[in-house]
C-alpha positions in Angstrom: 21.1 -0.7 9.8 23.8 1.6 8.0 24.8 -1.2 5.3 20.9 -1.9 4.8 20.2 1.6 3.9 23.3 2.1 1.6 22.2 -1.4 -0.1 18.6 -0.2 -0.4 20.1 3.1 -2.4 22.3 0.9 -4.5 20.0 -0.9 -7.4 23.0 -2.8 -8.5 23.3 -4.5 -5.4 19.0 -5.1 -5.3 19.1 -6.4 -9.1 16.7 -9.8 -9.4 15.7 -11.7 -12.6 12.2 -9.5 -13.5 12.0 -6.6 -14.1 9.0 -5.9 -11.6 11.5 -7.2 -8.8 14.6 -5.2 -9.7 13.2 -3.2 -7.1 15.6 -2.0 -4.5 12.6 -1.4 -2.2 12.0 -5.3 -2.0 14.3 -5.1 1.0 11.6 -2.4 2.8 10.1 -5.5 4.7 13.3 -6.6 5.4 13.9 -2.8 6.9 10.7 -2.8 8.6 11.5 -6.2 10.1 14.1 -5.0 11.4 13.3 -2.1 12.6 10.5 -3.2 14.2 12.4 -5.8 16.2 14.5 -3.7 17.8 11.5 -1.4 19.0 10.5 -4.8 20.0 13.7 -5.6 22.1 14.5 -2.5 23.7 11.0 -3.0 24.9 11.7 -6.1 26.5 14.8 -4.7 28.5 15.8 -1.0 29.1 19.2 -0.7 27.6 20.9 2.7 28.6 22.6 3.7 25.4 23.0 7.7 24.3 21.4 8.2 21.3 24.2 9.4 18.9 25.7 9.2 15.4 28.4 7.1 17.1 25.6 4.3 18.5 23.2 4.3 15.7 22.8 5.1 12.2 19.4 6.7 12.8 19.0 9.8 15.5 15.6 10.5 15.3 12.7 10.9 15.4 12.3 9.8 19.0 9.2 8.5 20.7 7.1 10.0 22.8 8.7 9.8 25.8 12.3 10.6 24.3 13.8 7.0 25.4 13.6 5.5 22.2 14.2 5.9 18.3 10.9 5.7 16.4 12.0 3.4 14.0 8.7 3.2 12.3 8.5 7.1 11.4 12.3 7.1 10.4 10.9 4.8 7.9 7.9 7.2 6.7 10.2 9.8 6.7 12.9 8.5 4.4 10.5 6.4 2.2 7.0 8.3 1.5 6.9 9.8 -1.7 6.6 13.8 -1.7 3.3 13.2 -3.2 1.7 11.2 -0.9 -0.5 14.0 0.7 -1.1 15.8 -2.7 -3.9 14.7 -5.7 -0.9 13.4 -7.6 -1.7 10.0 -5.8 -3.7 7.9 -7.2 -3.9 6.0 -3.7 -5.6 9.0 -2.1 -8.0 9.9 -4.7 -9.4 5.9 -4.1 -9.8 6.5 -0.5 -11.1 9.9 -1.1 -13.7 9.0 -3.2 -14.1 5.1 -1.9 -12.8 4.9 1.3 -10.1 2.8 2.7 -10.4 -1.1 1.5 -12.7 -3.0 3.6 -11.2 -5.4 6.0 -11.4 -9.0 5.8 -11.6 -10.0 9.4 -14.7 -9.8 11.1 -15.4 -6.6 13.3 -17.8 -8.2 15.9 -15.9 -7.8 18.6 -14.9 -4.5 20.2 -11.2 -5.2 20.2 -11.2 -5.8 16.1 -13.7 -2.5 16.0 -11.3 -0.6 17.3 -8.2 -1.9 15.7 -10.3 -1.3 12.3 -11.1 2.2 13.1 -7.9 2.9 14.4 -6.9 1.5 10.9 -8.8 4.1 9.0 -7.8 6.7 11.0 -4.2 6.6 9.9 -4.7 6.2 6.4 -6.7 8.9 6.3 -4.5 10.7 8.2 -0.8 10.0 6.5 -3.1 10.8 3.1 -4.0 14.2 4.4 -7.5 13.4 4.3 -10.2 14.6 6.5 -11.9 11.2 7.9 -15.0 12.9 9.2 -15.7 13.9 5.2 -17.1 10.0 4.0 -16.6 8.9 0.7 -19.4 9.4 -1.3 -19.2 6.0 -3.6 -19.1 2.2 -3.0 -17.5 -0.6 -5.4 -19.3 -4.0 -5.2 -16.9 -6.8 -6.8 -18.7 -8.6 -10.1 -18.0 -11.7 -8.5 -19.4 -11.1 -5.5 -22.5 -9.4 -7.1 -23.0 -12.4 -9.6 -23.0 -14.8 -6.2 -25.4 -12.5 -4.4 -27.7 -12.9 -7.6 -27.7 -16.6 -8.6 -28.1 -17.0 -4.2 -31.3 -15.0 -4.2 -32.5 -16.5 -7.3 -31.7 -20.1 -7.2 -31.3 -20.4 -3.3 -30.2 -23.7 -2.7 -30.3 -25.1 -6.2 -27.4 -27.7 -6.4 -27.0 -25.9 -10.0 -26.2 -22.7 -7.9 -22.6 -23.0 -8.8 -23.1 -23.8 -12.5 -24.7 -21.4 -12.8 -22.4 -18.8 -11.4 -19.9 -20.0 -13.7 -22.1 -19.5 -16.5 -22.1 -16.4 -16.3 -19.0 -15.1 -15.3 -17.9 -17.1 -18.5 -20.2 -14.7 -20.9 -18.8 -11.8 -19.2 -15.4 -13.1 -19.3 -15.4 -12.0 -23.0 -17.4 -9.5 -25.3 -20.8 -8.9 -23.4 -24.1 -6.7 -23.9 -26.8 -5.7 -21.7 -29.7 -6.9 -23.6 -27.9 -10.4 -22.9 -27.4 -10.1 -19.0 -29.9 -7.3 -18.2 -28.6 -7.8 -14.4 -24.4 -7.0 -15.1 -25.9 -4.5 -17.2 -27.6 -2.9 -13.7 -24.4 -4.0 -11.8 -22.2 -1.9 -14.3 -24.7 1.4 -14.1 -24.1 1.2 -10.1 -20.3 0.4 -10.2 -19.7 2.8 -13.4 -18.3 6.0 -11.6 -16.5 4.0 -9.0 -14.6 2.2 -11.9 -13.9 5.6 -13.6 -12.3 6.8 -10.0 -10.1 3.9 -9.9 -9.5 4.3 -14.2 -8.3 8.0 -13.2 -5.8 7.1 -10.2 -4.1 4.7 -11.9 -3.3 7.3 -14.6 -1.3 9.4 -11.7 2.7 9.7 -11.8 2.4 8.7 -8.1 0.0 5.6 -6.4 1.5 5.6 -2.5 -0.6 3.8 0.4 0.7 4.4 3.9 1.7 1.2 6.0 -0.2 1.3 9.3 0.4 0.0 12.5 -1.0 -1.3 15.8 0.0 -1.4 19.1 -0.8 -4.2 21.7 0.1 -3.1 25.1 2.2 0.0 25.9 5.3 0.0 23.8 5.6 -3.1 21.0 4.5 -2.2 17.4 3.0 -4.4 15.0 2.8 -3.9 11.5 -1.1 -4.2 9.9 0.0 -6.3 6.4 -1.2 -4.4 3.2 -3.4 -7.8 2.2 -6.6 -5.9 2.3 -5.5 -2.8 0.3 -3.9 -5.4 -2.5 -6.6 -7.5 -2.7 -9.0 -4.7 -2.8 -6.7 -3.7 -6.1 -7.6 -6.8 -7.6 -11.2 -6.4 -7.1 -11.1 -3.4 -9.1 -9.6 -5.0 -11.6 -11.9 -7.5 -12.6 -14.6 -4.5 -12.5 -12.1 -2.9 -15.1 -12.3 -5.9 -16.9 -15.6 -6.4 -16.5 -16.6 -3.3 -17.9 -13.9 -3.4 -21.0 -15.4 -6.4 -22.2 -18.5 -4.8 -21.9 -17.0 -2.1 -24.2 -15.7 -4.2 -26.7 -19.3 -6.3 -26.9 -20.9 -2.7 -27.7 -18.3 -1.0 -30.2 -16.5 1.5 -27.9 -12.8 0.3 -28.3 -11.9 3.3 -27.3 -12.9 2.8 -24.0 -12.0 -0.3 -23.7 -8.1 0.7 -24.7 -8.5 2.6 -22.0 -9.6 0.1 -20.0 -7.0 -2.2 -20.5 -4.6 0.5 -20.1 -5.6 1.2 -16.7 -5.6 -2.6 -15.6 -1.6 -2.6 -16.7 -1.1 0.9 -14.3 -2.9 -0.7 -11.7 -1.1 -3.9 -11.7 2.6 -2.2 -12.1 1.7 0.6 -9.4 0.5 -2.3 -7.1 3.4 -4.4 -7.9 6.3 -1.8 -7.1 5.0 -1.1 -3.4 7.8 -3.0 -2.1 5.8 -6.3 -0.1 6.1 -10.4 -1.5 2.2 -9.8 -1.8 1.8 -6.6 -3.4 4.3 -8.2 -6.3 2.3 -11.2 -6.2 -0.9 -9.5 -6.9 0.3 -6.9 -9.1 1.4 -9.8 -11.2 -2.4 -11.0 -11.5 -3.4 -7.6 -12.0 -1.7 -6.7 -15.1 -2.6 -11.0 -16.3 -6.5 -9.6 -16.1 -5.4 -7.0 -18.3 -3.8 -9.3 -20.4 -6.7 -12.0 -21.1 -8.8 -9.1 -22.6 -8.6 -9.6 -26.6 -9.6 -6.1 -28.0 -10.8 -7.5 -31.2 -12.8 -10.4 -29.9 -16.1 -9.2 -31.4 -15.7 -9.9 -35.0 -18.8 -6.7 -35.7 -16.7 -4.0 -34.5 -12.7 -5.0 -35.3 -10.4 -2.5 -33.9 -8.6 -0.3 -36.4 -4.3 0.0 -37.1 -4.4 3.2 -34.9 -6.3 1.5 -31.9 -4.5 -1.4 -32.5 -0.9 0.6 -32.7 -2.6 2.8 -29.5 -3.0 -0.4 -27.3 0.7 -1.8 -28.2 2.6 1.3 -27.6 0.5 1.7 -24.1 1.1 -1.5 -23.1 4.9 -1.5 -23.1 6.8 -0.9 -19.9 8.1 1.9 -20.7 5.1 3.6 -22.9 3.5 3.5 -19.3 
């Protein structure tokens, strides 16, 4: 456990081929793993050891009933940005204002009820949020919403999917609402939502907590951070959704901005320290990619918007 923490301090000994995974926090899982396996196994069979700098690297927190090392808070402890519980993360502004990511499992039965609210209620808690105060917005995904419309207009069509395509290609590049009246309506209910998510990825910090869940008395399981990525993603393709939209009515501007806020998305995802959140923040920053800011040949983007976007969209700029 000592040598894991002294490599996880050392970026010379973490250094990979990208730059997104020269990342000495790649080996968190690998911590958490760990970690959790020896909650796991001292579970299994009391082993009477004294608790000491001589027996283990880590010497507290304990748990509840003062047998055992909580492994799992160690973690928080020595990992959690000092921002997490303050407005300079981006994270907490999203569940503030939208709530924690939905889940994808289904919550029929009472057992996956629970687990989701119990879900919730640490988020909301390791934020510093008060979880009786709801969020006051909702985010529908364009994809989602463009299914939802072709299935109540076409029904069973065998063109349902053509259709869907159709139109996720128009808005796949400069769009205007007097062309798809319906994205148009889409975009006026998902507009503030969007700007929530275009102003958290502008913050210095973007932290989500890892939550648990315990089966039985004493093992811990970690809840993967699936939902929460994915969720990321989602908001992207409104982003993107929305900047093309820009771009088809003049306001480059915006659109910059846009764009911008795709790339801080992606790289805050990216740098959370799971395969999957490095995975995903990889398509995150691609949707920011694909968007061509002088696609509409009426309104070409000047050398100052032009030299704005480039400087943004370097590593470092951001």
């Amino acid at each position: 456990m000592k040598e894991l923490f002294k490599i996880m301090k050392d970026p010379l000994k973490c250094r990979l081929v990208s730059y997104r995974l020269a990342n000495p926090f790649l080996l968190l899982p690998l911590l958490l793993t760990v970690c959790l396996a020896m909650t796991a196994s001292a579970a299994e069979e009391e082993v009477r050891i004294t608790i000491s700098p001589e027996t283990t690297f880590i010497t507290e927190p304990l748990t509840d009933d003062g047998k055992w090392i909580d492994y799992f808070k160690a973690f928080e402890d020595r990992f959690y940005p000092s921002g997490m519980k303050t407005d300079a993360n981006g994270y907490r502004l999203i569940v503030e204002k939208l709530g924690p990511a939905p889940r994808s499992i289904d919550d029929s039965t009472p057992e996956e009820k629970n687990e989701t609210e119990n879900r919730a209620r640490q988020i909301y808690e390791k934020l510093g949020l008060d979880p009786n105060i709801k969020p006051m917005l909702t985010f529908e995904d364009p994809h989602f919403f463009i299914q939802k419309h072709v299935n109540e207009r076409l029904g069973d069509s065998i063109n349902i999917y053509e259709e869907i395509k159709k139109i996720e290609d128009a808005v796949g590049k400069p769009w205007t609402g007097d062309e798809w009246p319906m994205m148009r309506d889409w975009l006026q209910e998902n507009d503030a939502a969007l700007g929530v998510v275009a102003e958290a990825a502008r913050k210095s910090v973007f932290s989500a907590p890892i939550v648990y869940i315990c089966y039985g008395k004493k093992i811990t399981f970690l809840t993967i951070t699936f939902d929460e990525s994915h969720q990321m993603r989602s908001y992207a393709r409104g982003l993107a959704v929305r900047a093309r939209y820009r771009i088809g009515t003049g306001d480059l501007d915006g659109a910059i901005d846009d764009i911008i806020a795709i790339r801080r998305l992606g790289r805050h995802v990216g740098q959370r320290g799971f395969l999957i959140d490095g995975l995903i923040g990889i398509v995150v920053e691609g949707i920011g990619q694909g968007i061509g800011i002088a696609d509409n040949p009426e309104t070409p983007p000047s050398a100052e918007q032009i030299r704005r976007l480039i400087q943004r969209m370097t590593l470092h700029a951001i």
